[in-house]
VEXNU-18237 format. One line per 3 residues: number of its first residue (from 1); for each residue x, y, z of N, C-alpha, C, O. Coordinates in pm, whole numbers, plus 50000, padded with zeros to 5 digits. Layout:
N
NUM = X:Y:Z:X:Y:Z:X:Y:Z:X:Y:Z ~ ... .
END
This chain:
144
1 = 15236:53164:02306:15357:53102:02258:15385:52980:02346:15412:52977:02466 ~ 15372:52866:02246:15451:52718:02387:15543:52723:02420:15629:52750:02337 ~ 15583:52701:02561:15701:52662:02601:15742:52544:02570:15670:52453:02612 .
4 = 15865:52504:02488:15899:52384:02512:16072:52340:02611:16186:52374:02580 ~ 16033:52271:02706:16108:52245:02806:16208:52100:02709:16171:51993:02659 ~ 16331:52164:02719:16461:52074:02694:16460:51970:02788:16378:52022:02863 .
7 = 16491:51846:02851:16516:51780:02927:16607:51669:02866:16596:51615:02756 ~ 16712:51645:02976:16797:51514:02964:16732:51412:02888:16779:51366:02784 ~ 16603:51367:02951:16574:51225:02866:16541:51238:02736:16537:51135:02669 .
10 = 16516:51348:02683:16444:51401:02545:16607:51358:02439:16602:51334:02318 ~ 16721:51358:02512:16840:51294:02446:16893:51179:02480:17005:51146:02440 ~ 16834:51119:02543:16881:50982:02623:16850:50863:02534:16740:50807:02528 .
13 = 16959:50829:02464:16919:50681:02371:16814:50571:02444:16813:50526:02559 ~ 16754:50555:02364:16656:50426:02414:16762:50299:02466:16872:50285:02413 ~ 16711:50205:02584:16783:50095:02599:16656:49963:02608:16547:49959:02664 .
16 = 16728:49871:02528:16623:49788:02498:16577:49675:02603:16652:49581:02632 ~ 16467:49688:02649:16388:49638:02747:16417:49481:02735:16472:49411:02820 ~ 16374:49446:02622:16382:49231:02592:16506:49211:02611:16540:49124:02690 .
19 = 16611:49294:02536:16722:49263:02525:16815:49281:02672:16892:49196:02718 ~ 16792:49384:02716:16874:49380:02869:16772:49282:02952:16844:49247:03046 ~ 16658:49224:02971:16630:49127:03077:16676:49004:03008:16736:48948:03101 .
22 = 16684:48947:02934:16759:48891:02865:16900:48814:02867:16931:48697:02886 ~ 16975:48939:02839:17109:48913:02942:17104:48885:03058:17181:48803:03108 ~ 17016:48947:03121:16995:48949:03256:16989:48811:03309:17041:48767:03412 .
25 = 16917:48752:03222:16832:48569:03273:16985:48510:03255:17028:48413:03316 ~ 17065:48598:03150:17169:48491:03138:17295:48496:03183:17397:48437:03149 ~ 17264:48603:03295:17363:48579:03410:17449:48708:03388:17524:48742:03480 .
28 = 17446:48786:03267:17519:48916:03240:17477:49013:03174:17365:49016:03124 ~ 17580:49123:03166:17573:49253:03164:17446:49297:03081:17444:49282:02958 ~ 17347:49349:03144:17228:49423:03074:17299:49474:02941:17272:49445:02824 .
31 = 17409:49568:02999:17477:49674:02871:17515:49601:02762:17474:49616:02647 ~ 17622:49495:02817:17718:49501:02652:17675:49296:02680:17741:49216:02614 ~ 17594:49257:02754:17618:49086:02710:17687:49002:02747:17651:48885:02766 .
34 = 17826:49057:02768:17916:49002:02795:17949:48942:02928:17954:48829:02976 ~ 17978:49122:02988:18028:49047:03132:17977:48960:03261:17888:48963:03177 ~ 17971:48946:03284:17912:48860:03464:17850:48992:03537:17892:49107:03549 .
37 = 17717:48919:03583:17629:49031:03657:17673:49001:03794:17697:49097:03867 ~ 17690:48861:03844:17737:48845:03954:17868:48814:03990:17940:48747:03915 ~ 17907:48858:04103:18018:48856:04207:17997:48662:04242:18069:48567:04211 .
40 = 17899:48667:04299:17907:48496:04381:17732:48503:04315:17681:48555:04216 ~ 17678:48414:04439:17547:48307:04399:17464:48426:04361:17424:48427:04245 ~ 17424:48546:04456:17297:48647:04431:17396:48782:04503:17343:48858:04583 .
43 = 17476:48792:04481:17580:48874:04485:17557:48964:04340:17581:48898:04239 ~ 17528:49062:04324:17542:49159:04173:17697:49247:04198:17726:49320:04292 ~ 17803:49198:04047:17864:49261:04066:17867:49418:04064:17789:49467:03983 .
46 = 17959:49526:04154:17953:49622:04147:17952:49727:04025:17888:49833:04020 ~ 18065:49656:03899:18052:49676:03786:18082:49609:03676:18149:49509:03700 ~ 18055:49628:03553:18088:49450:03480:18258:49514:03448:18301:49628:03428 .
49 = 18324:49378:03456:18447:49349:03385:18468:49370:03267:18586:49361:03235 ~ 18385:49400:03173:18425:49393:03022:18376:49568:02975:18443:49636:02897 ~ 18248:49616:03042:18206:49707:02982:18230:49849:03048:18244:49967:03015 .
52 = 18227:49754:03182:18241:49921:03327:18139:49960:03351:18133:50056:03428 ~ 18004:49898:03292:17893:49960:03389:17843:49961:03453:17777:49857:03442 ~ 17796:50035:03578:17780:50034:03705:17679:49967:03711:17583:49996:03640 .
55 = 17675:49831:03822:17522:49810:03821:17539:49807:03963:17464:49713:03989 ~ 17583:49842:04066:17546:49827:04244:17423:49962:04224:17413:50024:04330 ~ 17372:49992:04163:17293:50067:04105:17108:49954:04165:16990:49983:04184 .
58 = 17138:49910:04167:16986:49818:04117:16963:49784:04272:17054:49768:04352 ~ 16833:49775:04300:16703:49752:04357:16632:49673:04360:16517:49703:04394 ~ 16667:49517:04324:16616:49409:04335:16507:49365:04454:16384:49367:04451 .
61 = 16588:49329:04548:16518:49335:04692:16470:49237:04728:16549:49154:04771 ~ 16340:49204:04728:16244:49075:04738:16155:49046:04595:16099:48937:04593 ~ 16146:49089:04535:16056:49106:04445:16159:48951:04302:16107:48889:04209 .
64 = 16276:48946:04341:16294:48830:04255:16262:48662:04361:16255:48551:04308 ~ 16248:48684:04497:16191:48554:04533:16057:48513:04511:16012:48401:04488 ~ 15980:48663:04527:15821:48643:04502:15768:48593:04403:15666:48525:04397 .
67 = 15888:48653:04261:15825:48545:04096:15907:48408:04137:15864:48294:04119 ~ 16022:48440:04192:16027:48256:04218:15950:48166:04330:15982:48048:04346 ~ 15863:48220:04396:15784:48100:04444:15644:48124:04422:15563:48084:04506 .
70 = 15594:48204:04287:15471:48201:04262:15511:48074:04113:15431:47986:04079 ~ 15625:48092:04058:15681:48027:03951:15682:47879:04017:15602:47796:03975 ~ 15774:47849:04122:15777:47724:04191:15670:47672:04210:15634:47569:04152 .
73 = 15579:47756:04319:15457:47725:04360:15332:47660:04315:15256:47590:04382 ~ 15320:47707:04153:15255:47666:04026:15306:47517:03960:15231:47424:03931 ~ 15404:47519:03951:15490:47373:03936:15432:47296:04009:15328:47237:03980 .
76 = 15481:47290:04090:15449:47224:04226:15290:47176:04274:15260:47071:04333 ~ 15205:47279:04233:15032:47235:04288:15021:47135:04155:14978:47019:04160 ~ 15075:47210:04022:15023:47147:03857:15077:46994:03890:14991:46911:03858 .
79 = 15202:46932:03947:15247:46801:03952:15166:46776:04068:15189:46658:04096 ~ 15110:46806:04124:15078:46751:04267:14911:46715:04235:14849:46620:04282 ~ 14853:46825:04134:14707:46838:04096:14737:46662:03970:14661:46566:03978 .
82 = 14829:46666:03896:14806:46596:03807:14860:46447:03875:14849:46338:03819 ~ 14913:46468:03999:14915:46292:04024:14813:46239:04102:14785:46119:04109 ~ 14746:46354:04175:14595:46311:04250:14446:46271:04156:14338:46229:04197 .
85 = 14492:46305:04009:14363:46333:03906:14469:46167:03804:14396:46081:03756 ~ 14571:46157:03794:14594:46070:03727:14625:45900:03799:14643:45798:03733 ~ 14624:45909:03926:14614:45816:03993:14537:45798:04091:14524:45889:04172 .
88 = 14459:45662:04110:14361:45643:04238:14421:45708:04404:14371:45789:04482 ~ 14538:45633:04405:14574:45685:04582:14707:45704:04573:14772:45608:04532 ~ 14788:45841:04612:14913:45866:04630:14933:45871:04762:14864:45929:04846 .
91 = 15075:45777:04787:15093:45787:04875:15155:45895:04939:15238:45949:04867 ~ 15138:45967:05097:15210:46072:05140:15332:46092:05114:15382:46197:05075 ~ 15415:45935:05147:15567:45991:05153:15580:46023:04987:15680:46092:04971 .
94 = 15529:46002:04890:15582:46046:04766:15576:46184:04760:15655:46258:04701 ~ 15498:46206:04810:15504:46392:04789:15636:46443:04857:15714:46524:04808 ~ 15645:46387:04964:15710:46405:05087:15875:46408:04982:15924:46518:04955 .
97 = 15927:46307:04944:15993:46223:04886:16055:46318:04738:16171:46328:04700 ~ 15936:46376:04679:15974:46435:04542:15934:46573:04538:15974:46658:04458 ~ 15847:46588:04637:15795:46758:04594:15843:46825:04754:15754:46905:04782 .
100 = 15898:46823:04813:16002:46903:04925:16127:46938:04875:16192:47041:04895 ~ 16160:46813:04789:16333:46895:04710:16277:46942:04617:16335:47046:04585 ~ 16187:46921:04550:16187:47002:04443:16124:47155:04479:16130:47257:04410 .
103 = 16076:47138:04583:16039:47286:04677:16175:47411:04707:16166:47534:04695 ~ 16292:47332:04745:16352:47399:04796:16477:47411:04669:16543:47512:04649 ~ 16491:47261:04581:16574:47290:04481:16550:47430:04346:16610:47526:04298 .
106 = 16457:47375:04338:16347:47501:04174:16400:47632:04225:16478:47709:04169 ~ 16344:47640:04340:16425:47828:04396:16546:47867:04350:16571:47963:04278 ~ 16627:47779:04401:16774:47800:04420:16831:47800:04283:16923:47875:04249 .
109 = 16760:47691:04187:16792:47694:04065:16784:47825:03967:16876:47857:03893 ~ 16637:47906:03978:16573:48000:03955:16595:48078:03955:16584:48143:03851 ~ 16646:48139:04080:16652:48255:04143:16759:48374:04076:16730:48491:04053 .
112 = 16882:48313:04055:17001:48401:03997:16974:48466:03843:17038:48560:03795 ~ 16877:48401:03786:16808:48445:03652:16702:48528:03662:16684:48636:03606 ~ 16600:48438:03774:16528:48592:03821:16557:48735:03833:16515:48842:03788 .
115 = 16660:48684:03925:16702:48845:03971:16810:48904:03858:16855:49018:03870 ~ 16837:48837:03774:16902:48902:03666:16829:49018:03584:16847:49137:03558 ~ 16701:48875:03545:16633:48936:03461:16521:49107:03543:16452:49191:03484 .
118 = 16547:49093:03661:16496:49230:03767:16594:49300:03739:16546:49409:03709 ~ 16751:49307:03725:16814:49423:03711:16832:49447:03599:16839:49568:03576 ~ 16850:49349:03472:16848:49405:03358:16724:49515:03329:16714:49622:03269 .
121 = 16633:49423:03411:16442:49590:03365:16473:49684:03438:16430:49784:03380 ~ 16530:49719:03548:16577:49819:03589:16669:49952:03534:16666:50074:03543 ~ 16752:49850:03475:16879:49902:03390:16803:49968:03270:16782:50087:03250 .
124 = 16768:49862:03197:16670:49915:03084:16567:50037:03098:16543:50113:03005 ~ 16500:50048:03245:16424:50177:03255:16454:50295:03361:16397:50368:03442 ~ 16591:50260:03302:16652:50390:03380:16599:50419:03551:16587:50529:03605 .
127 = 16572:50272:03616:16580:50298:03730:16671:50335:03846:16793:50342:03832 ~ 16611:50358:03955:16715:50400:04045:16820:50522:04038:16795:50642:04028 ~ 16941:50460:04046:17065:50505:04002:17137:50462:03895:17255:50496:03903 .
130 = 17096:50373:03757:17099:50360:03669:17141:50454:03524:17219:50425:03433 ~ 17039:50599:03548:17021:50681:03509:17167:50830:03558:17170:50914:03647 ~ 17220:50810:03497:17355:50922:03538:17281:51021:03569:17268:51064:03684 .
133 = 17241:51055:03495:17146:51224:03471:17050:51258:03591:17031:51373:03631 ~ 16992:51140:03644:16943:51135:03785:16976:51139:03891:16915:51182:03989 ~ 17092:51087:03882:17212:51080:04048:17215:51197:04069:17224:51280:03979 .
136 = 17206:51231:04211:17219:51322:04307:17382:51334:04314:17468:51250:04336 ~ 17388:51465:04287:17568:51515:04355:17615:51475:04478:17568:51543:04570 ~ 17701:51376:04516:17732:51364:04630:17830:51495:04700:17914:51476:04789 .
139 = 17810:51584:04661:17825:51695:04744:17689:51824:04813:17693:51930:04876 ~ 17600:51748:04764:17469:51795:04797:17404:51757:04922:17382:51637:04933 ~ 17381:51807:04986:17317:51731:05176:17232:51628:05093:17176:51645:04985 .
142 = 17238:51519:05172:17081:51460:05226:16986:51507:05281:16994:51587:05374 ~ 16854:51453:05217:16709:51528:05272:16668:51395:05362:16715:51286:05329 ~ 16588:51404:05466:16526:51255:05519:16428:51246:05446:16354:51148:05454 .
END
């Protein structure tokens, strides 16, 4: 005779992956669209204003600078590859001149969408503490 094992996620509505990174890029709420993901510049608010859902939940970390300077980084060689192949002699200070701000600007520009679009996929796959059904009872010890 099979056992079949009930589990939480076996009732857990699907949440849509495109659609919460999505919001995410666009600065808000994975859940409902609406609200503001952030507090300030890379600040995630604790919960959105419009919908109430928790996102101090998320796990971002480093992993939204790393797509922004493999993203930058690519920019940056492709203009640098195409003015050494489309012109005889560039001079240093032009690099110097156009591709240092655009080094340090592209990030800064980038980045708050990046990491949007990292907590909306989070949100969407029930990472972390995302997942209600997963949270640990805060009346339960800690294990190390």
């Amino acid at each position: 005779m099979p056992v079949t094992v009930n589990t939480v996620s076996d009732t857990k509505p699907p949440r849509s992956l495109g659609k919460a990174v999505w919001n995410g890029m666009k600065l808000r709420c994975p859940h409902c669209g609406k609200g503001h993901m952030f507090k300030s510049f890379l600040k995630v608010a604790d919960q959105c204003e419009v919908c109430g859902e928790e996102l101090f939940h998320h796990r971002a970390d480093d992993f939204p600078p790393y797509i922004s300077i493999i993203i930058v980084g690519h920019v940056i060689v492709g203009v640098m590859l195409h003015l050494e192949l489309a012109y005889d002699d560039v001079a240093p200070w032009i690099y110097m001149v156009t591709m240092v701000p655009a080094s340090v600007i592209l990030p800064l520009i980038s980045l708050p969408s990046i990491k949007g679009a990292v907590v909306g996929m989070q949100w969407a796959n029930r990472m972390f503490g995302f997942d209600a059904a997963s949270r640990r009872d805060p009346g339960l010890p800690s294990y190390p």
